[in-house]
N, C-alpha and C positions, 0 to 999 in steps of 0.2 A: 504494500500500500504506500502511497504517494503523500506524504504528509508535512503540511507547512504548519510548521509552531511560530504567532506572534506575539510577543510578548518580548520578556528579557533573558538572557541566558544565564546571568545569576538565579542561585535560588534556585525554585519547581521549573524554570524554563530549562537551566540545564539538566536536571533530572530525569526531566522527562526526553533530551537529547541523548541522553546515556541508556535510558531504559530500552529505547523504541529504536536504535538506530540498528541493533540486532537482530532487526524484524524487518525493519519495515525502510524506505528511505524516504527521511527526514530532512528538513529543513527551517532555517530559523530567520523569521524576519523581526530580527531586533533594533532597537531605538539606536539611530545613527546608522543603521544601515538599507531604510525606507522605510517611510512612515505611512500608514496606511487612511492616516487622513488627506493623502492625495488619493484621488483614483487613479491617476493610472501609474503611480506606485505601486498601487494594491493591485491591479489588471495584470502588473507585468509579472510581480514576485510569486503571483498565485497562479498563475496562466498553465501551470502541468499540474495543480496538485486536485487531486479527490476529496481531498481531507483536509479542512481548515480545523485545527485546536487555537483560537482565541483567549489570551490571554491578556485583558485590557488591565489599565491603561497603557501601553504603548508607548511611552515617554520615561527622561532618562525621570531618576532620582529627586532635583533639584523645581521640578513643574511646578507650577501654580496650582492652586483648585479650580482653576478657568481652565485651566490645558488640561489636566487627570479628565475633568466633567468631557470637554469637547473630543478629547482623545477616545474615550469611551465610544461615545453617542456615532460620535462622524467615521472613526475606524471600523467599529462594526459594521455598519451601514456600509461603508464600501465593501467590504472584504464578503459582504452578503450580497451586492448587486453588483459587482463589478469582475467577480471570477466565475467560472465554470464549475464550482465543487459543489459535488452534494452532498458533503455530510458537515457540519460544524461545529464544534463542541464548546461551549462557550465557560469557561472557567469564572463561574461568578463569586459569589460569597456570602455564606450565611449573616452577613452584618446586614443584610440586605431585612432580616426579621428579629434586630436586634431589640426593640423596643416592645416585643411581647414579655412580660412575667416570665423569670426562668424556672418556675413550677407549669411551667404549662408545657404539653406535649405537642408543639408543635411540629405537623409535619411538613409534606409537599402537598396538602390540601390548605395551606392555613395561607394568604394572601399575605404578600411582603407590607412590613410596616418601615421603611427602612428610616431614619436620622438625615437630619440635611447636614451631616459631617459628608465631607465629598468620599472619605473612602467606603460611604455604604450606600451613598445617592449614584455613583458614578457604574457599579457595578449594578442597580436597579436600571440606570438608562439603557445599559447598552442589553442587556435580557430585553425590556421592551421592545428595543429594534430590532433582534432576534426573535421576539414570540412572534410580533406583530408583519413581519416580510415573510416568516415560514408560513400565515395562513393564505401568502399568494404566488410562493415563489416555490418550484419543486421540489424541495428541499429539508435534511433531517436536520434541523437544529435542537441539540442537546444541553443541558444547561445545567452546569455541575456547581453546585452552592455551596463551595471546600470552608473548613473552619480555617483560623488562623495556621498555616503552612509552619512547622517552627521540624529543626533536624534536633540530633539529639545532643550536638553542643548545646544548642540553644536553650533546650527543655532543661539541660544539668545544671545552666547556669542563672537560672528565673523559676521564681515561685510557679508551682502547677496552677492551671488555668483551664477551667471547664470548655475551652471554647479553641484548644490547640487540637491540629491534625498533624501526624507524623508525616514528614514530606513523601516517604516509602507508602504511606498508605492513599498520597494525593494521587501518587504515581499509578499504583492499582486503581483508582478510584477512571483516570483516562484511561486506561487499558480495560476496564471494562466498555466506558462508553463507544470506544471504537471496533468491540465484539460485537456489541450491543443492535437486535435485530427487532423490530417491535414486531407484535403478533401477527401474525399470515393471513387474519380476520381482521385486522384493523388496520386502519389509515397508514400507507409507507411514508409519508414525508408530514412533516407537521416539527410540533414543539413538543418537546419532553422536557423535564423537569427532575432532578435527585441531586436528595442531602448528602452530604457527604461529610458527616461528623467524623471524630475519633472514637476511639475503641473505649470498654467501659461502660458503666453505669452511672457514672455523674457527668457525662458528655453535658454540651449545654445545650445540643438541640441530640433529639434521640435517632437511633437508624432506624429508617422507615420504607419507605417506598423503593429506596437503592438497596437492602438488605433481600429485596425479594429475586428468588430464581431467575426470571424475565432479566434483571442486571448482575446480581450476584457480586455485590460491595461486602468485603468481610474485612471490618479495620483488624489490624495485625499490633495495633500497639496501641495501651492504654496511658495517655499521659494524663489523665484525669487525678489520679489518686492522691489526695491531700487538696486538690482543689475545693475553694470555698465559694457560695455562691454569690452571684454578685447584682448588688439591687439596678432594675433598672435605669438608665443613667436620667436625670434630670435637664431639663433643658428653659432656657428663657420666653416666657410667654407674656404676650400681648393680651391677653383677654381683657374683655370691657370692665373697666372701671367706673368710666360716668357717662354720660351723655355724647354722644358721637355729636361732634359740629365742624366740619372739617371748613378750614375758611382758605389753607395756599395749596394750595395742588400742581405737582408735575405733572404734564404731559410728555411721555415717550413717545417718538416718531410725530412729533408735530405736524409735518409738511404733509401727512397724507389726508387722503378726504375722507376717513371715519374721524382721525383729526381734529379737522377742518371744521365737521358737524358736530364732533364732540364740542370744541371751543366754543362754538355762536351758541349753544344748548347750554353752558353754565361761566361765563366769562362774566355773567353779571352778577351775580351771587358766590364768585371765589373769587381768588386773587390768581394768578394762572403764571404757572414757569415752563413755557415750551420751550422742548429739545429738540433739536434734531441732530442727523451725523454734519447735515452741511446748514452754513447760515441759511433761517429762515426766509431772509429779505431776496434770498436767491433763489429761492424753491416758489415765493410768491411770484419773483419776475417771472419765470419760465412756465408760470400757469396761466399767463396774461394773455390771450382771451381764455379762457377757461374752455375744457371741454367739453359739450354740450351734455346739460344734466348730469356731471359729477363735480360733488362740492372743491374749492378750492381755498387754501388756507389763507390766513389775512392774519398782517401784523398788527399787534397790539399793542396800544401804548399805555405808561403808566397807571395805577402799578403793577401793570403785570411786568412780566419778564420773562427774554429771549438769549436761549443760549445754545452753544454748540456741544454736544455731548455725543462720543460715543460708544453704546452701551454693551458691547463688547469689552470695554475699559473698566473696572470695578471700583478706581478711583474717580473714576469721571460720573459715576452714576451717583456713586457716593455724595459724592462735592453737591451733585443735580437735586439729590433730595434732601439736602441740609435746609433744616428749617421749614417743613412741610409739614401738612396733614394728612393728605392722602395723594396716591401715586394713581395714574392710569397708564398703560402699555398699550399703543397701538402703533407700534413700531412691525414688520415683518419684511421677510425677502421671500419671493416663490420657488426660485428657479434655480438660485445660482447656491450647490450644494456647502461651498465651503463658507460662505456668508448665512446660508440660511441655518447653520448651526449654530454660527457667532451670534447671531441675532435672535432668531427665536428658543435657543435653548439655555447657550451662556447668559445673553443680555437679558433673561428672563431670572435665572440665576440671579446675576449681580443686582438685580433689581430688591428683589426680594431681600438678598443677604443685607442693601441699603436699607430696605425698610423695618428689617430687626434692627440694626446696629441704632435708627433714627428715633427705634419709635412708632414706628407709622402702622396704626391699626387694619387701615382702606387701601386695597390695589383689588384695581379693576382692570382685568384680563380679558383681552377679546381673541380672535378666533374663528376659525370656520367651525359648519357643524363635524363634527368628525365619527361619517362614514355614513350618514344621512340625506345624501344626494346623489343621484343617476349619473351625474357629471363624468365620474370616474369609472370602470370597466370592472372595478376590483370584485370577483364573486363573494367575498366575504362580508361588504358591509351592505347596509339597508336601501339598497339602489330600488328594491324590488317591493317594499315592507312598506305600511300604512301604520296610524296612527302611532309616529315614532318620537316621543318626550324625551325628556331631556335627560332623563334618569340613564336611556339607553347606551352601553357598555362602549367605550371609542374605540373604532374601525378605522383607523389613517390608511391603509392597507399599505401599498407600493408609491403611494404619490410624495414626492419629496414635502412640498410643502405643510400636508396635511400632520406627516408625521411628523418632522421638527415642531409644529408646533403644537401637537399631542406633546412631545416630551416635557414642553415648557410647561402644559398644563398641567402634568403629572408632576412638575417641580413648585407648580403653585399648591397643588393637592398636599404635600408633602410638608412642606413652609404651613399652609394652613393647619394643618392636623400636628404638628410636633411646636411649633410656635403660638399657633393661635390667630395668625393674621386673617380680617376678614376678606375674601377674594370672590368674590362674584363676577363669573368669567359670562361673558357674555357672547354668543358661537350667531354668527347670521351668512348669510347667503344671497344671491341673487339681488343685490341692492341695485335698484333703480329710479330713476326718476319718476314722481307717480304722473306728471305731463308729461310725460315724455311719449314716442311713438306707437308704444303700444307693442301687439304680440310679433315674435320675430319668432320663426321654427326653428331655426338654429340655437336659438337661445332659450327656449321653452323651460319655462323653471318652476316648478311647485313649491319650490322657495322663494315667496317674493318681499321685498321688505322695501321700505321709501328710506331714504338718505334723513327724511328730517324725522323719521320715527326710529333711528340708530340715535339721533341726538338725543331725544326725550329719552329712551333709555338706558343712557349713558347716565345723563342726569340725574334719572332713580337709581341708578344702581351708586352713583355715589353720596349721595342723601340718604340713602336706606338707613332708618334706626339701627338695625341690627337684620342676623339672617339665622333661619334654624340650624344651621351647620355654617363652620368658618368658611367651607368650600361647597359652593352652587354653582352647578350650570346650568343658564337659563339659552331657550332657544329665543330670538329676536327674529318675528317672523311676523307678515300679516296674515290677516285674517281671511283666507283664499281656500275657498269650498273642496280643495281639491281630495281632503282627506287623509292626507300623508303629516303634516308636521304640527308640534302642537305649540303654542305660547302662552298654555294654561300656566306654566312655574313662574313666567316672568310677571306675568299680571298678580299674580297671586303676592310675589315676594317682595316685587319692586314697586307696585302698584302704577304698574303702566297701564299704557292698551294703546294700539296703533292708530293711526289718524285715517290710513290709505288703506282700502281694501283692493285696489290694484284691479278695479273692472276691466280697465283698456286690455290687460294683457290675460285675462282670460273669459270675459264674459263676449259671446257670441256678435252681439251686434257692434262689439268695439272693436272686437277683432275684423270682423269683414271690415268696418270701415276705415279702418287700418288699411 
């Protein structure tokens, strides 16, 4: 077997170089010698191998938590659309369910809680661009959730620790996944899932699903013994104290036109600090005439305030929300892969990380629906499905942009749930002008929303008293008979309702006269 290991060759990367090279022919794509957050780095190093074992993050030692996070997220992502292998095995980490009770028996049915520390957020990203490409792309991805890797210098010379795995038993743990055949009755490519504790009875997470026949994991070494348990870690929370009255607000990605509608919808009732990457006063000239029926931004003058921020930078988002109350994000990129991670998944990051270090209770997250519209080809999400809420499970499937910014959302879910920040992400689609020409067949959209009912609910969503959970997603939708989407949560939470019912673009006699 043809097998490329990415990661590092210190440590379990060389291990597993020494173990498998007797088998099988091996190869290592390590930090400084191509990085697989290019693609066609990743195209060329992968281009003979069958077998990817992923071992993120990818970067030397000395990385940032911006680089670990991006390294994760964007290396997977290539090394899964940009080679010919069909098997993957993706080396994640049980810190990814570190925030459960260490009396509880968690296993491969118990849903990741993971910490927004980046060594347990970073290995939760890149699993989701693994689970979420396997439900469209022909492919076995495997996803091994190893405890702390420690050899047996290590173990001789640190207290015992419920949560160590003997590197000899990580080793075994890939040597199975790469036997590993799933049932002759069941699905051949898809996402699998196995823990991969240490040996013993005071492990910190138990063997469970990788213990079974079908994988056949059998730790060989107990480093548990004398280990004591250790309390859940605590972490800094924002939960409401007094009366939410949010009066300076950032906006992220100024210059675009949810923006645009966002600003003219609360610029008189806040005090407003638009960012963008490039000066505003430049992004307004180039919108000069404007194009027909989409909003365009407009400078404001005192006291608001206009500056250049870019939120890939953690110190510049930082600086951006000194002195604020609440943050909004509708900053994104669609197309372009290696900005659209810097943007929708770090800049979403530092955003967040800004508004713990600030303070800042309110960020409001927007977004497409994800996986709630035809637009896309992908057979896994709700292209096909009727009365689909907001509750329903995100589907980005294979579209770049859809998933970078699933991950982002999944890093506001995370910030929300371990911090407390309140974040009401707001997901819309098919915005249009509601004068404008009416029905187009090319553009046929069961998703239909007006530019100036994104405003109004932008507005609610940052005025909200509070929310039943720190993390909502509300659909932003009108009210269009068609039967498919619903914007019963938004009305309910935000206390919206849309102005436009969008007849031109689906009611019969406006369409003919169209």
């Amino acid at each position: 077997m043809r097998i490329l290991i990415a990661g590092r060759r210190e440590g379990l990367g060389g291990a597993l170089i020494t173990a498998l090279a007797h088998r099988h022919d091996v190869r290592m794509l390590e930090h400084g010698g191509g990085d697989p957050r290019d693609p066609d780095a990743a195209a060329e190093a992968a281009q003979e191998f069958e077998t990817i074992v992923l071992a993120p993050p990818f970067v030397g030692p000395d990385a940032s938590d911006c680089e670990i996070l991006d390294a994760a997220a964007r290396g997977t992502y290539n090394l899964l659309t940009q080679t010919p292998a069909s098997r993957f095995i993706l080396l994640s980490s049980l810190r990814t369910l570190e925030r459960y009770p260490s009396d509880y028996r968690v296993s491969e049915q118990w849903a990741p809680r993971p910490s927004t520390d980046v060594w347990a957020l970073a290995p939760h990203l890149a699993e989701l661009v693994a689970r979420e490409l396997s439900r469209v792309r022909p492919v076995q991805a495997i996803a091994l959730r190893l405890g702390e890797v420690v050899d047996d210098r290590h173990a001789s010379r640190h207290t015992p620790d419920a949560s160590w795995l003997h590197i000899e038993d990580a080793v075994q743990a890939v040597e199975r996944a790469l036997a590993f055949e799933p049932p002759a009755d069941g699905p051949q490519t898809g996402w699998w899932v196995f823990h991969i504790p240490g040996g013993g009875h005071k492990t910190r997470f138990p063997l469970a699903l990788a213990g079974s026949p079908a994988f056949g994991y059998r730790p060989q070494h107990d480093l548990s013994a004398g280990a004591q348990p250790q309390p859940v870690e605590t972490h800094k929370r924002l939960d409401a104290k007094a009366a939410y009255r949010p009066e300076r607000v950032v906006i992220f990605g100024a210059g675009g036109p949810v923006a645009a509608v966002t600003s003219e919808a609360v610029a008189r009732d806040h005090i407003l600090r638009l960012t963008d990457l490039r000066p505003l006063a430049e992004i307004v000239a180039e919108s000069r005439p404007p194009a027909p029926g989409r909003p365009s931004p407009h400078l404001l003058g005192p006291p608001h305030e206009i500056a250049c921020v870019d939120v890939s930078d953690a110190e510049e988002v930082l600086q951006a929300a000194r002195g604020m109350d609440a943050m909004i994000n509708c900053t994104v990129v669609r197309d372009r892969p290696e900005q659209a991670f810097q943007v929708n998944v770090v800049g979403v990051y530092n955003m967040l990380r800004a508004a713990l270090a600030h303070g800042i209770r309110r960020f409001v997250q927007t977004g497409p629906p994800q996986g709630c519209t035809p637009l896309y080809s992908d057979p896994t999400n709700y292209g096909y499905d009727y009365d689909i809420s907001a509750e329903a499970p995100a589907r980005p499937g294979n579209d770049l942009y859809n998933l970078t910014k699933f991950l982002g959302q999944e890093i506001c879910r995370v910030f929300a749930d371990v911090h407390g920040i309140e974040t009401p992400v707001l997901t819309f689609a098919g915005l249009v002008d509601p004068q404008g020409p009416g029905h187009d067949a090319e553009r046929e959209h069961a998703w239909l929303t007006a530019w100036e009912d994104v405003g109004s609910a932008m507005r609610q969503a940052l005025i909200a008293p509070s929310f039943p959970r720190n993390f909502e997603v509300m659909q932003i939708c009108s009210d269009t008979p068609h039967g498919r989407f619903s914007n019963e949560k938004a009305r309910r939470l935000l206390a919206w309702e849309p102005r436009h019912r969008m007849e031109r673009y689906w009611l019969r006699s406006h369409v003919q006269a169209g």
